[in-house]
N, C-alpha and C positions, 0 to 999 in steps of 0.2 A: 545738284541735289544728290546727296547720299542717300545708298539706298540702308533701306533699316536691315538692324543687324540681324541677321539667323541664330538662335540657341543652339546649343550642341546637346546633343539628345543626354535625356539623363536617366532613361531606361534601357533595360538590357534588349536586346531584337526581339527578343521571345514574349513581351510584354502586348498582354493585348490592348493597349489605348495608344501603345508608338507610334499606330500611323496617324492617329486622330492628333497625338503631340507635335509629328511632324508637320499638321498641314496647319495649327495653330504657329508653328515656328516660324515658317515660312512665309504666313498671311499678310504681315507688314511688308514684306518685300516685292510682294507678288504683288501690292496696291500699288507700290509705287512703281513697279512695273507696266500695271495700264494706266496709271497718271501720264508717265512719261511717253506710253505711245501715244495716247489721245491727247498731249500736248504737240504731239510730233504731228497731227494732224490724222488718225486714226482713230475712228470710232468705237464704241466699244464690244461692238459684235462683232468689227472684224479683228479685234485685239484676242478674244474669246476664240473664236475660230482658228487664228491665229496656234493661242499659246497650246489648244485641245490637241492640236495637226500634232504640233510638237513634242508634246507629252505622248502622244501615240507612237507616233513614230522611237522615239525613247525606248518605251516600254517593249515595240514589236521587237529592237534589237538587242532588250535582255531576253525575250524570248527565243531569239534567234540562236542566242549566244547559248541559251542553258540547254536548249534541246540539243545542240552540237555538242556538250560535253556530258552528255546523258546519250549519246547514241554510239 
């Protein structure tokens, strides 16, 4: 199964609804993302738990990254 395609953004960064654009871009691929674990035999709270770990983690090491090039 392919996963569904992502848009490329079609506003400028400075745009206040582009994160709201980005999480509609993404929303078909992210289904088929817990489709695919909960076909894998994964439920979907630990798929959730799961993808939340992950995105955090993500996020701590742009943080990591900007405070390093800001100090």
């Amino acid at each position: 199964m392919a996963m569904k395609e992502i848009r490329s953004p079609r506003v400028e960064k400075s745009h206040p609804e582009r994160s709201l654009l980005c999480e509609e871009s993404i929303e078909g691929a992210f289904e088929d993302l817990m489709f695919a674990a909960r076909k894998a035999g994964w439920n979907e709270e630990e798929v959730a738990n799961a993808l939340v770990n992950l995105a955090h983690d993500r996020w701590m090491s742009f943080q990591k990254r900007d405070r390093a090039l800001h100090s």
